[in-house]
C-alpha positions as a Markdown table, in Angstrom:
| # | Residue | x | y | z |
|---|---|---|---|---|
| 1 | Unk | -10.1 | 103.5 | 82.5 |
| 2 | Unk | -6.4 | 104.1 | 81.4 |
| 3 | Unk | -6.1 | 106.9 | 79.0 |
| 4 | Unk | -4.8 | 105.2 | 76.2 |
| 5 | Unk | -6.4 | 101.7 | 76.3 |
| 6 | Unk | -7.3 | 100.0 | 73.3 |
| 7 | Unk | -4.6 | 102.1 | 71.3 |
| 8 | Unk | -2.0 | 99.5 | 70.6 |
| 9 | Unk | 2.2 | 100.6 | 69.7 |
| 10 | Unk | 4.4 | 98.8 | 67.3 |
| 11 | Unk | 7.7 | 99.7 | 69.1 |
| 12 | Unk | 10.8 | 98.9 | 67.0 |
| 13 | Unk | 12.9 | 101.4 | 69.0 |
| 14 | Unk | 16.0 | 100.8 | 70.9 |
| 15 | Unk | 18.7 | 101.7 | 73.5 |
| 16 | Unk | 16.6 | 105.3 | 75.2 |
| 17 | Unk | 15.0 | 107.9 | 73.3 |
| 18 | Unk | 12.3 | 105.8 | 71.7 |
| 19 | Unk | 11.8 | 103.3 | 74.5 |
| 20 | Unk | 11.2 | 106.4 | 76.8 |
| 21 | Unk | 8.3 | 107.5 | 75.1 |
| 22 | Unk | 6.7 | 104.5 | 74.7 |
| 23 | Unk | 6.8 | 103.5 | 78.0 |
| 24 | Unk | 5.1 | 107.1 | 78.6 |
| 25 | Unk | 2.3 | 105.2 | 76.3 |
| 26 | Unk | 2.5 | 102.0 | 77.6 |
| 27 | Unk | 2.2 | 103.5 | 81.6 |
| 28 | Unk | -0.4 | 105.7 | 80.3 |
| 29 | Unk | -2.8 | 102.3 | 79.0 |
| 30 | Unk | -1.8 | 101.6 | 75.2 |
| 31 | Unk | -0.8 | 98.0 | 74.2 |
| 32 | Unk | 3.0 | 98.3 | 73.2 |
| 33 | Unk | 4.4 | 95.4 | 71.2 |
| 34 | Unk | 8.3 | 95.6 | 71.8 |
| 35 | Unk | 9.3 | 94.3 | 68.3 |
| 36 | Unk | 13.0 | 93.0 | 68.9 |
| 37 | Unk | 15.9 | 91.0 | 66.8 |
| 38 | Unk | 15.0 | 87.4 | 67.8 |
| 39 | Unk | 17.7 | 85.9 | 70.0 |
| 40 | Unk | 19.3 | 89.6 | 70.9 |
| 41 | Unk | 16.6 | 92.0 | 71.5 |
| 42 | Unk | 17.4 | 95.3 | 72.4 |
| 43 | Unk | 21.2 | 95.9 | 72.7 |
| 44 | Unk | 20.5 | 97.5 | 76.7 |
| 45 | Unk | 19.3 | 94.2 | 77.3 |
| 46 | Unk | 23.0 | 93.7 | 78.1 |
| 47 | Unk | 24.8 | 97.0 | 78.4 |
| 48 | Unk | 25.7 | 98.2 | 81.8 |
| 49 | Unk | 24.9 | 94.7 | 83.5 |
| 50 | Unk | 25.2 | 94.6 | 87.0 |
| 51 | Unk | 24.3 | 90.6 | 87.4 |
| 52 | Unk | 25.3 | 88.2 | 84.6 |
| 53 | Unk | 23.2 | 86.7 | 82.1 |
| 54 | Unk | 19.9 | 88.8 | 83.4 |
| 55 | Unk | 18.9 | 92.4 | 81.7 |
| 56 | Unk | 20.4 | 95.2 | 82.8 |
| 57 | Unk | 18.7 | 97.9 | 84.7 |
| 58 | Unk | 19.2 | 100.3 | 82.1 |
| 59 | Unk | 16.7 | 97.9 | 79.5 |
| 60 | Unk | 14.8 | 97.6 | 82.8 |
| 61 | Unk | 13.6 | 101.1 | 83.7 |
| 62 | Unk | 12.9 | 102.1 | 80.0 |
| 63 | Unk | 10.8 | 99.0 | 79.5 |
| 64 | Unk | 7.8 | 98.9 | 81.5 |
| 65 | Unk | 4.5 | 98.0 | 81.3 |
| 66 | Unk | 5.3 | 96.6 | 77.4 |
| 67 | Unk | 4.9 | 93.0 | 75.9 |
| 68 | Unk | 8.2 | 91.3 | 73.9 |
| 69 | Unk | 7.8 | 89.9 | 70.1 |
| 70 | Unk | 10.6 | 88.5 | 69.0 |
| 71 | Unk | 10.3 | 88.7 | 65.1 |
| 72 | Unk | 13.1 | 88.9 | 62.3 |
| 73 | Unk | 12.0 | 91.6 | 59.8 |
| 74 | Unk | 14.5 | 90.9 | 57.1 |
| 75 | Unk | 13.5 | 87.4 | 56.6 |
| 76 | Unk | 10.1 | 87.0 | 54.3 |
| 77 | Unk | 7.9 | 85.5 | 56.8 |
| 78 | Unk | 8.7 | 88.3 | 59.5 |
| 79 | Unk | 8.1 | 91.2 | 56.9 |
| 80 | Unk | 4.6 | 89.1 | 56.6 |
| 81 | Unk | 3.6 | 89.2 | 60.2 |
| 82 | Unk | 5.3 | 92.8 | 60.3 |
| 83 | Unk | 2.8 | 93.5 | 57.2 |
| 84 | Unk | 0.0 | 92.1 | 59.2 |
| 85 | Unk | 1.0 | 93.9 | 62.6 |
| 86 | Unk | 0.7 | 97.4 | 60.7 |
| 87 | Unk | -2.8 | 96.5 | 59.6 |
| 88 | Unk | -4.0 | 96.3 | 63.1 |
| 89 | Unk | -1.8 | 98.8 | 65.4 |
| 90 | Unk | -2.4 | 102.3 | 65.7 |
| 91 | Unk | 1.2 | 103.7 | 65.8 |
| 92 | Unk | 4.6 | 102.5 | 64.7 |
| 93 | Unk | 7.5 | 104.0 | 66.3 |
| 94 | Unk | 11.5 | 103.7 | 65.5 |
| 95 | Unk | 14.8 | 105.3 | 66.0 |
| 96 | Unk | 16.7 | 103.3 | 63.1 |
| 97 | Unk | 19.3 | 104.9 | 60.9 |
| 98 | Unk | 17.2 | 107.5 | 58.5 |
| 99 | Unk | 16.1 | 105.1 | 55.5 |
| 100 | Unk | 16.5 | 101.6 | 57.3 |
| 101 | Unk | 12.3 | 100.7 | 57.1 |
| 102 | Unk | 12.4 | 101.7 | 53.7 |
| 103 | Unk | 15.3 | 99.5 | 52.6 |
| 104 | Unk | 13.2 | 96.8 | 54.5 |
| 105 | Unk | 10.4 | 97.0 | 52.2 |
| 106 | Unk | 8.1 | 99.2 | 54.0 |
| 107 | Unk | 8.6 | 102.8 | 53.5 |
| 108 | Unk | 5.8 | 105.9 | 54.4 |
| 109 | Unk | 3.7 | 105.1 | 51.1 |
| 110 | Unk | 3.6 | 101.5 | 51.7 |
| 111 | Unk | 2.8 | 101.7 | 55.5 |
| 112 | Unk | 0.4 | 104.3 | 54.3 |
| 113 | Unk | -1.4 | 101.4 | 51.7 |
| 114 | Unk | -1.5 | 99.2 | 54.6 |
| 115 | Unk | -3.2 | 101.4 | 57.1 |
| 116 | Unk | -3.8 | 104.8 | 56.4 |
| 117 | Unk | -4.7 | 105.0 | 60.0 |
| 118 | Unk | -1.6 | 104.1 | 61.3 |
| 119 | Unk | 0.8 | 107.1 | 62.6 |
| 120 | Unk | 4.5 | 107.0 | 61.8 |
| 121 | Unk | 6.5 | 108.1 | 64.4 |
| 122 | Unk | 10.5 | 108.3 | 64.5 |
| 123 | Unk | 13.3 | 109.9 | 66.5 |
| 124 | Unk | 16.1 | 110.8 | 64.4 |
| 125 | Unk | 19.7 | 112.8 | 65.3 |
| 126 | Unk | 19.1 | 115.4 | 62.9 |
| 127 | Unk | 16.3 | 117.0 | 60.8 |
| 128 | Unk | 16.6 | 117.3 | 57.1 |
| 129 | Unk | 19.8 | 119.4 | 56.4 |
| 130 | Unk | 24.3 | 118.4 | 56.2 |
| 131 | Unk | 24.0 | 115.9 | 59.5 |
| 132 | Unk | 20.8 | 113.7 | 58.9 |
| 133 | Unk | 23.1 | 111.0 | 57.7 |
| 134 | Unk | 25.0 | 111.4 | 61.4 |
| 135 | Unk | 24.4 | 109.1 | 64.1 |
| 136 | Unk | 23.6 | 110.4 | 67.4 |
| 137 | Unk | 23.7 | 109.6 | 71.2 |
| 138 | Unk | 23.1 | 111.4 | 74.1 |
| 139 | Unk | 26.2 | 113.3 | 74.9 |
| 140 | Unk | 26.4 | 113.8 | 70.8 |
| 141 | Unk | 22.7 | 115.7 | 71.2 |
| 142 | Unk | 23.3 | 117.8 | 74.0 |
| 143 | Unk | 26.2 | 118.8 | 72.0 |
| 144 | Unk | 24.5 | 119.7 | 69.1 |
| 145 | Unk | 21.6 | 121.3 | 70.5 |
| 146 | Unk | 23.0 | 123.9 | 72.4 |
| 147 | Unk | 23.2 | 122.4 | 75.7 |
| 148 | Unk | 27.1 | 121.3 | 76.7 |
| 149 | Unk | 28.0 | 125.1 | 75.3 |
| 150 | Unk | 25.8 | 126.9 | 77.8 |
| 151 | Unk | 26.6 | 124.5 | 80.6 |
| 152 | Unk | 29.6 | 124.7 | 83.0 |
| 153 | Unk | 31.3 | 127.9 | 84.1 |
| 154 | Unk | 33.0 | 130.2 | 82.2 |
| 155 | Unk | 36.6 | 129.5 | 83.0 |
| 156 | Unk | 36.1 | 125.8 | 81.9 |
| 157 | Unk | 35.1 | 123.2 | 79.3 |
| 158 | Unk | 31.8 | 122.8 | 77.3 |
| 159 | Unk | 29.8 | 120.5 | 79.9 |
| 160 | Unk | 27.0 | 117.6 | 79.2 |
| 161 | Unk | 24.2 | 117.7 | 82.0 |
| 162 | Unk | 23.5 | 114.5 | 84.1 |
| 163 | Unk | 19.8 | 115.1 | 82.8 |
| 164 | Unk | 19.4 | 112.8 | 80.0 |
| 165 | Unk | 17.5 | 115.6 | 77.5 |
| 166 | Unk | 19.2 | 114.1 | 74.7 |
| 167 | Unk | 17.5 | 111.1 | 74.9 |
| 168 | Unk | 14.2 | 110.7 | 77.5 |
| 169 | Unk | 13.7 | 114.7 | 76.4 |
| 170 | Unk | 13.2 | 113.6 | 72.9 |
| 171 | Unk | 10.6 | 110.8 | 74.1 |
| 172 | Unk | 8.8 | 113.0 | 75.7 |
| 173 | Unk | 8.3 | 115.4 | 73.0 |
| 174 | Unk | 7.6 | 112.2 | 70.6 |
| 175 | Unk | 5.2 | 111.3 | 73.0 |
| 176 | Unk | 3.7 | 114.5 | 72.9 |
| 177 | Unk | 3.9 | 114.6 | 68.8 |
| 178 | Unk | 1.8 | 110.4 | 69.1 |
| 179 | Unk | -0.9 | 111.4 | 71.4 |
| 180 | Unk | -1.4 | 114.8 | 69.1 |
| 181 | Unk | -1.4 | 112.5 | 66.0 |
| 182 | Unk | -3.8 | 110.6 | 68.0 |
| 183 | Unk | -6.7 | 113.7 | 68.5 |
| 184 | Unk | -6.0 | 114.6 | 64.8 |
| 185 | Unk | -7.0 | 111.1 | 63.5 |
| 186 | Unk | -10.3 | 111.1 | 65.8 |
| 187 | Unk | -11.2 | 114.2 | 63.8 |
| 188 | Unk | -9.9 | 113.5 | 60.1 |
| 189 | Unk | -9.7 | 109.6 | 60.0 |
| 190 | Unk | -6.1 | 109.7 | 58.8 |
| 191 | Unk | -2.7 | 108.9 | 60.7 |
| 192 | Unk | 0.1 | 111.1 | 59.9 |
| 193 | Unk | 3.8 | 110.6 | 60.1 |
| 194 | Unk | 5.7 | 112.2 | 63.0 |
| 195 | Unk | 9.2 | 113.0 | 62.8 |
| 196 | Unk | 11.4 | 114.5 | 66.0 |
| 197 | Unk | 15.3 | 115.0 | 65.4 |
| 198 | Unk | 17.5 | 114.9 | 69.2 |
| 199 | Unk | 19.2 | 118.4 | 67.9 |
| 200 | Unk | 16.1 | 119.8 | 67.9 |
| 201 | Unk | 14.3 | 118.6 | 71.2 |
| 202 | Unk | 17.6 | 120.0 | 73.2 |
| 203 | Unk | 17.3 | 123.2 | 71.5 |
| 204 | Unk | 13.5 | 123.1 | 72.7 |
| 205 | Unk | 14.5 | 122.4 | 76.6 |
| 206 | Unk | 17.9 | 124.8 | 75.6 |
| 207 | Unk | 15.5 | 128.1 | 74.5 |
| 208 | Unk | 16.1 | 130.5 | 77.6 |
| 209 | Unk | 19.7 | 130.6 | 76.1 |
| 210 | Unk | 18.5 | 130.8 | 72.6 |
| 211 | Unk | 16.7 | 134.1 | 74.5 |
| 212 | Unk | 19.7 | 135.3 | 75.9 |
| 213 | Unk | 21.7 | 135.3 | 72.3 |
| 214 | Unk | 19.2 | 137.6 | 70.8 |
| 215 | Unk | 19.6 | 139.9 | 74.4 |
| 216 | Unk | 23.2 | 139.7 | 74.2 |
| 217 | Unk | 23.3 | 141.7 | 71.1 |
| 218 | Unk | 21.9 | 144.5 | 72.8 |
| 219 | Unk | 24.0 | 144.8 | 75.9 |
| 220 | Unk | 25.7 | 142.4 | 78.2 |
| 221 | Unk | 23.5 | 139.8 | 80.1 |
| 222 | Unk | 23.8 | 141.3 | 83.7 |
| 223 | Unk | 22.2 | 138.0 | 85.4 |
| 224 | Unk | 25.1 | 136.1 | 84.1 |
| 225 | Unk | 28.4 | 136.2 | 87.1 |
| 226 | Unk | 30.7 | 137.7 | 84.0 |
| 227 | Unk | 28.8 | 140.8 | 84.5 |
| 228 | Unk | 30.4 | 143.2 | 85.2 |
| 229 | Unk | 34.2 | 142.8 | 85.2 |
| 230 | Unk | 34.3 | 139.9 | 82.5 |
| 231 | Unk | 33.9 | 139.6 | 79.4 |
| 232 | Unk | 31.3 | 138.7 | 76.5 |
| 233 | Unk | 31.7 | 137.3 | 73.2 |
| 234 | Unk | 29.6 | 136.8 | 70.5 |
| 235 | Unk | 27.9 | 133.5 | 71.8 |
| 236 | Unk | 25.5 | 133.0 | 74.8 |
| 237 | Unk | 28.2 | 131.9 | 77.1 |
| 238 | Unk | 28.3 | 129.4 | 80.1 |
| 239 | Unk | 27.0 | 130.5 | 83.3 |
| 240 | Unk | 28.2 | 128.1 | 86.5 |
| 241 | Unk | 25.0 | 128.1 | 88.6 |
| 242 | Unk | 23.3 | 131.6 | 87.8 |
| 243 | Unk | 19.6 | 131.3 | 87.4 |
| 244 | Unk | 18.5 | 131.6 | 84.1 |
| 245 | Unk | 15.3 | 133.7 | 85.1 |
| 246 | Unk | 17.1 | 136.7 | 85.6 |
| 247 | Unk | 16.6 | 136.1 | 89.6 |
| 248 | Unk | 20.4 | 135.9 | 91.2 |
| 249 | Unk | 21.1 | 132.3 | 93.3 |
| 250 | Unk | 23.9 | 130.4 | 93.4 |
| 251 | Unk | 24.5 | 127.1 | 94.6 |
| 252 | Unk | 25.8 | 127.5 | 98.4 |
| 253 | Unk | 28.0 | 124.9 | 100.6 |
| 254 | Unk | 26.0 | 123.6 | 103.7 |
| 255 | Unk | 27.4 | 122.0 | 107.2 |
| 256 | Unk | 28.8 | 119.0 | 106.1 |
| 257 | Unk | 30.1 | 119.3 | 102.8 |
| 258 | Unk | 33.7 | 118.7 | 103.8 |
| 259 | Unk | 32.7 | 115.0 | 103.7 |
| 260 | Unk | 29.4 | 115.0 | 101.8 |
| 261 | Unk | 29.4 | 116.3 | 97.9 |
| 262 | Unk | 25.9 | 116.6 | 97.8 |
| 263 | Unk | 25.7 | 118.9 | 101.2 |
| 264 | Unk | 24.9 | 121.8 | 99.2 |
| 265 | Unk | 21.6 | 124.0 | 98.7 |
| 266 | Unk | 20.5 | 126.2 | 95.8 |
| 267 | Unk | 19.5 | 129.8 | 97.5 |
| 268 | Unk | 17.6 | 132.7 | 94.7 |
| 269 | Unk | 18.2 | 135.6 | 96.1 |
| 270 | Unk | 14.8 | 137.3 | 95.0 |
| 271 | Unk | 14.3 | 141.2 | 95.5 |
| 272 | Unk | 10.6 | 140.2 | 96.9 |
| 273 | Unk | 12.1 | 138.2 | 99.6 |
| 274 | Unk | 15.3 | 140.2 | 100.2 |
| 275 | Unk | 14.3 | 141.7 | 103.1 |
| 276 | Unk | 14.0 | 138.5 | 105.7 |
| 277 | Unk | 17.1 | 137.1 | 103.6 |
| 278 | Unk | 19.6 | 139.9 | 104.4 |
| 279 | Unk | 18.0 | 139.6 | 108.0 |
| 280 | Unk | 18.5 | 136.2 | 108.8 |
| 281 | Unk | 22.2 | 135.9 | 107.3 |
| 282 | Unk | 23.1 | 138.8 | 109.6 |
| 283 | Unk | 22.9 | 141.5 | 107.6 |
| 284 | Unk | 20.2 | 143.8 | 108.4 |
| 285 | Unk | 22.5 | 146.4 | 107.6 |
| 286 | Unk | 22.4 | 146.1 | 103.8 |
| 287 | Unk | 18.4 | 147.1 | 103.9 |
| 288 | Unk | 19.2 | 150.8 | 105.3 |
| 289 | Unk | 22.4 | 151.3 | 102.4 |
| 290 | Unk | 21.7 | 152.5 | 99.2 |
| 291 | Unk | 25.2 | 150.5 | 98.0 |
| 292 | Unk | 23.0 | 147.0 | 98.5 |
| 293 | Unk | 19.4 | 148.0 | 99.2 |
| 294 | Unk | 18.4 | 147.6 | 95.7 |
| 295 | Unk | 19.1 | 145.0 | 93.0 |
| 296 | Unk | 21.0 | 147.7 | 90.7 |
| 297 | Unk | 23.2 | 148.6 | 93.5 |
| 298 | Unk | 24.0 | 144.7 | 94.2 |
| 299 | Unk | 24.2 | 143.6 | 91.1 |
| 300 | Unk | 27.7 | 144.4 | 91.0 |
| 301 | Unk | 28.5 | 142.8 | 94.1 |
| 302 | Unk | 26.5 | 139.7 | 93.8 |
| 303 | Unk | 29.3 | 137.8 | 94.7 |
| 304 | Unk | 29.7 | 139.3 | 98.5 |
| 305 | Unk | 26.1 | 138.8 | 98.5 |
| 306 | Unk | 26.5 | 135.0 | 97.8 |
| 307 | Unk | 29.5 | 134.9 | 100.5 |
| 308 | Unk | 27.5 | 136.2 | 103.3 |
| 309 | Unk | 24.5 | 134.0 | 102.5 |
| 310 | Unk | 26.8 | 130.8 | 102.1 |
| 311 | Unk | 28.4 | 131.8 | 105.5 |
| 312 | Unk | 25.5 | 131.2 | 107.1 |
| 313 | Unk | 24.5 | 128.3 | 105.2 |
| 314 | Unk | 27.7 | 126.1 | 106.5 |
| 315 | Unk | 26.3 | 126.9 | 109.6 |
| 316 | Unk | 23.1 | 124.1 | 108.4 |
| 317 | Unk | 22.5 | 121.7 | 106.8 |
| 318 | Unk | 20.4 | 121.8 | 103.8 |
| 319 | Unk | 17.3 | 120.9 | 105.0 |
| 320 | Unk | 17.6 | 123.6 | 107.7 |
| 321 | Unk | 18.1 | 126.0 | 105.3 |
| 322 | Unk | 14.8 | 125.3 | 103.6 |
| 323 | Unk | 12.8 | 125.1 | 107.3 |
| 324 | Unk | 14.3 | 128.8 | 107.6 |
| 325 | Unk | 14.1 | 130.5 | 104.0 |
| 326 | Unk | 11.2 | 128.8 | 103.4 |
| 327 | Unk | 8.8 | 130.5 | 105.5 |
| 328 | Unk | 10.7 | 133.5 | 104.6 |
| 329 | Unk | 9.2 | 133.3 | 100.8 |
| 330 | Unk | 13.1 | 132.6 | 99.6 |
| 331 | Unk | 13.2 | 130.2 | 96.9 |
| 332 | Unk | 15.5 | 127.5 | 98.0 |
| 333 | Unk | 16.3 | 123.9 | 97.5 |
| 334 | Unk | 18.2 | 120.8 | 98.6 |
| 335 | Unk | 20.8 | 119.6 | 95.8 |
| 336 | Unk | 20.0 | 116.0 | 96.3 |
| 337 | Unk | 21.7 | 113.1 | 96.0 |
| 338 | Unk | 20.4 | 109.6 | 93.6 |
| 339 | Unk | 20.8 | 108.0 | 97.4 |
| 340 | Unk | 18.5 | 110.8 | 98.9 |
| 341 | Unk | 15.8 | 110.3 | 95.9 |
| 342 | Unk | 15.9 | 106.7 | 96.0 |
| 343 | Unk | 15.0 | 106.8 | 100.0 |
| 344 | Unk | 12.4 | 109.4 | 99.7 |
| 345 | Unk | 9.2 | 108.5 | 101.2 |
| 346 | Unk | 7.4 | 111.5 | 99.7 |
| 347 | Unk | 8.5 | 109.7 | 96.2 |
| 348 | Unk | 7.7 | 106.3 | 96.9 |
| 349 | Unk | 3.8 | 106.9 | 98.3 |
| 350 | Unk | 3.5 | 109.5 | 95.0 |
| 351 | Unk | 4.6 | 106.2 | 92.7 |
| 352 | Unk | 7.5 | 108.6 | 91.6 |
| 353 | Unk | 10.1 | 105.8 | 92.9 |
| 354 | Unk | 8.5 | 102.9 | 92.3 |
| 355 | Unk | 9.8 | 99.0 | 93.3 |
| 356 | Unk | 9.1 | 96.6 | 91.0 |
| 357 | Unk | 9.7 | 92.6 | 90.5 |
| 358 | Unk | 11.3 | 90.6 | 87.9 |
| 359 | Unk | 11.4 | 87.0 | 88.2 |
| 360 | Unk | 15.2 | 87.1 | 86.8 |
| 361 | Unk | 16.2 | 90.2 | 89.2 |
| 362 | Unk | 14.2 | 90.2 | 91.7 |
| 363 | Unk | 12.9 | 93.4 | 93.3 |
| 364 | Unk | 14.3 | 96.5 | 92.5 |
| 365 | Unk | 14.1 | 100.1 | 91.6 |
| 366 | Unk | 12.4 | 102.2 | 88.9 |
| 367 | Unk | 11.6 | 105.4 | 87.9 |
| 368 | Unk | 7.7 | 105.7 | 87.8 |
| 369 | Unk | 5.8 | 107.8 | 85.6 |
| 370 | Unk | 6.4 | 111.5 | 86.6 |
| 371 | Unk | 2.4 | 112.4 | 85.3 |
| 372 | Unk | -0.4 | 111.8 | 87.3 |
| 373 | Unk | -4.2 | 111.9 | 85.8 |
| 374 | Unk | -6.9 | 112.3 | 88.6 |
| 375 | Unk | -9.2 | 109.7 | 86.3 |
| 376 | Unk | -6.0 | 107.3 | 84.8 |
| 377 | Unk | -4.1 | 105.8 | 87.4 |
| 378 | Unk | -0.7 | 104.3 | 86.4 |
| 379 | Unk | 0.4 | 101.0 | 87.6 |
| 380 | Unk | 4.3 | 100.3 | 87.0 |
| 381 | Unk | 4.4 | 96.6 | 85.3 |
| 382 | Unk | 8.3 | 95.0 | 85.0 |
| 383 | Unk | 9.5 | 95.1 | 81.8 |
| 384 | Unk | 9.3 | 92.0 | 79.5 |
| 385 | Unk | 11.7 | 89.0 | 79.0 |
| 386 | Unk | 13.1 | 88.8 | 75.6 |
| 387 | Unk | 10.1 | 87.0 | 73.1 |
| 388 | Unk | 8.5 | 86.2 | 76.7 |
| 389 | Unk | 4.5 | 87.8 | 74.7 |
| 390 | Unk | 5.9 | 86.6 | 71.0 |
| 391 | Unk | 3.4 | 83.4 | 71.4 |
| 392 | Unk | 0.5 | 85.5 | 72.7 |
| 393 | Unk | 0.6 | 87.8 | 70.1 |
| 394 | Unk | 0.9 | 86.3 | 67.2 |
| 395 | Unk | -1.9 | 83.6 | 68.5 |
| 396 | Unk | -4.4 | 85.9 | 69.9 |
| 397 | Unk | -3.8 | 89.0 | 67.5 |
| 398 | Unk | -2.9 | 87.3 | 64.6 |
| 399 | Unk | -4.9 | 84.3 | 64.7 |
| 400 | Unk | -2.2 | 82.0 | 64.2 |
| 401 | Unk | -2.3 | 78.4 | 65.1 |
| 402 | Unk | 0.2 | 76.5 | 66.9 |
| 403 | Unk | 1.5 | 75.0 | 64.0 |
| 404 | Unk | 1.9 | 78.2 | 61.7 |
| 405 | Unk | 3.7 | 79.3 | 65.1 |
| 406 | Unk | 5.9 | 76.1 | 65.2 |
| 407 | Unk | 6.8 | 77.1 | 61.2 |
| 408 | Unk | 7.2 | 81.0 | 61.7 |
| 409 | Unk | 10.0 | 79.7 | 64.7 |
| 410 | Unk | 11.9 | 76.7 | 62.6 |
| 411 | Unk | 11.9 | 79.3 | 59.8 |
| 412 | Unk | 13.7 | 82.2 | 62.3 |
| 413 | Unk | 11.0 | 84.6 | 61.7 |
| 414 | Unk | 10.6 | 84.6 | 65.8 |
């Protein structure tokens, strides 16, 4: 049995951070009714194309597993079959403008008349405060939530990770906040309305740095590579590739990287594994001198340490290193490329990299669902065609017949 069949999703979100989370809902077994502008759809429908006149990859991998209604809201047949829709879904989820729902006729109280069952659920930029009006993207979030200040080194500019946690981070806490809502209504009877602002889902994934503001009042942060000849300010500042677990690594160049940017490997050097470390780089002598035989004494010099380790890391490639340090107890790991994931084997038979048809596109690659329940299985389904389920559902949720279809169309509620 899938884990969320039989609860079905009104999805009115768009672009990523809604459409991530429920395609977490829709993988996971719950019926999710893409609600879309009839005749555009969702704008990544288009954006980013990489073949004319056929949706783009990025509408693509955020849209699985989900069915298409096409259905004009603003027009007084659509808020009808809207009004009816509510009656029978369990959730409703959107990332509109703060306010938009409610200038179309169907704010919290209303929704609430309609189905008190029903949970609410809405990514916004900001929470309640000077910015809620703002409007807010991924770069914008990242921004805002703490993580471009504490990303990059120190000598350069504020820096956005590749790591969408703008965006797909919010989904998955949304996702989180529906399926909560969810066990709360199987106890009280009573859907709730779920609220989860961008700013405040990077600060989530940002709090180790929230951590090391509070530390910094009380001494300078000697994990972080300004220690102990730079400088500190008043502000958790950005720290290149230190760990932020207090452990020192470093991201080290590998053989290779003259012609390969990705030839690099991520080496932690841990006091608990120091000892075959310092051996297999060649430097058994550090383990009998008090000037680098503890991490005090090298904490200073974590630099030379990093030399000599990167050395002998040009002398393999990164997957040599990790046959060597591995066995060793180091922590290490490949930095690897979107070519290396999308070839990897190990991905493809976990459903972590998962190929998927489209009768427009053909086969191609996705992103599979990154959970895995031992009782739920996910099956990866391509997304839908714009208004491709808009027939189905109306007829076989709604009861209508093909000529109240036929009217709903020649009117341009679908």
């Amino acid at each position: 049995m899938k884990a969320l069949e039989g609860v079905r999703v009104l999805d009115m979100t768009h672009v990523q951070s809604g459409p991530s989370c429920t395609q977490l809902l829709a993988w996971f077994g719950a019926d999710v009714i893409k609600v879309e502008r009839p005749g555009n759809g969702d704008a990544t429908r288009h954006q980013l194309r990489d073949i004319p006149d056929v949706d783009s990859l990025y509408f693509t991998m955020l849209n699985h597993n989900k069915r298409s209604l096409t259905l004009d809201t603003k027009s007084e047949q659509g808020k009808a079959l809207f009004a009816r829709l509510l009656e029978i879904s369990d959730v409703l989820t959107e990332n509109f403008a703060p306010g938009a729902l409610d200038r179309m006729g169907f704010s919290w109280e209303r929704i609430q008349a309609l189905n008190p069952r029903l949970i609410y659920a809405s990514v916004k930029g900001f929470g309640p405060g000077p910015y809620e009006r703002f409007k807010v993207y991924e770069n914008i979030a990242q921004c805002a939530g703490g993580g471009a200040s504490t990303t990059g080194f120190d000598d350069g500019p504020p820096t956005v990770s590749g790591a969408q946690i703008g965006d797909s981070g919010t989904g998955l806490h949304l996702a989180l906040g529906i399926v909560t809502a969810l066990y709360h209504r199987e106890r009280t009877g009573r859907g709730q309305r779920i609220a989860c602002a961008m700013q405040d889902a990077v600060l989530n994934l940002c709090r180790v740095k929230l951590r090391d503001q509070q530390r910094l009042g009380h001494g300078p942060l000697t994990e972080y590579p300004q220690y102990p000849y730079g400088t500190f300010g008043d502000a958790t500042p950005r720290a290149g590739n230190a760990s932020g677990g207090g452990q020192p690594g470093s991201v080290l160049k590998c053989k290779g990287w003259e012609e390969d940017p990705d030839a690099y490997v991520y080496v932690i050097a841990q006091a608990s594994a120091f000892d075959g470390l310092a051996r297999v780089v060649g430097r058994a002598d550090w383990l009998e001198d008090p000037e680098w035989n503890t991490p005090g004494a090298r904490l200073a010099k974590l630099d030379q340490v990093f030399d000599a380790i990167e050395r002998w890391t040009l002398t393999r490639t990164k997957f040599e290193v990790m046959e060597t340090l591995t066995p060793l107890k180091v922590p290490c790991g490949p930095v690897l490329s979107m070519r290396e994931l999308a070839e990897d084997p190990a991905l493809r038979a976990t459903a972590t990299i998962v190929e998927v048809d489209h009768p427009a596109r053909g086969r191609h690659l996705s992103v599979g669902c990154p959970i895995k329940l031992s009782d739920s299985p996910v099956e990866v389904t391509r997304s839908p065609l714009l208004g491709e389920h808009t027939e189905e559902i109306l007829t076989g949720l709604l009861g209508l017949n093909e000529a109240a279809v036929a009217a709903a169309k020649a009117d341009g509620a679908i």
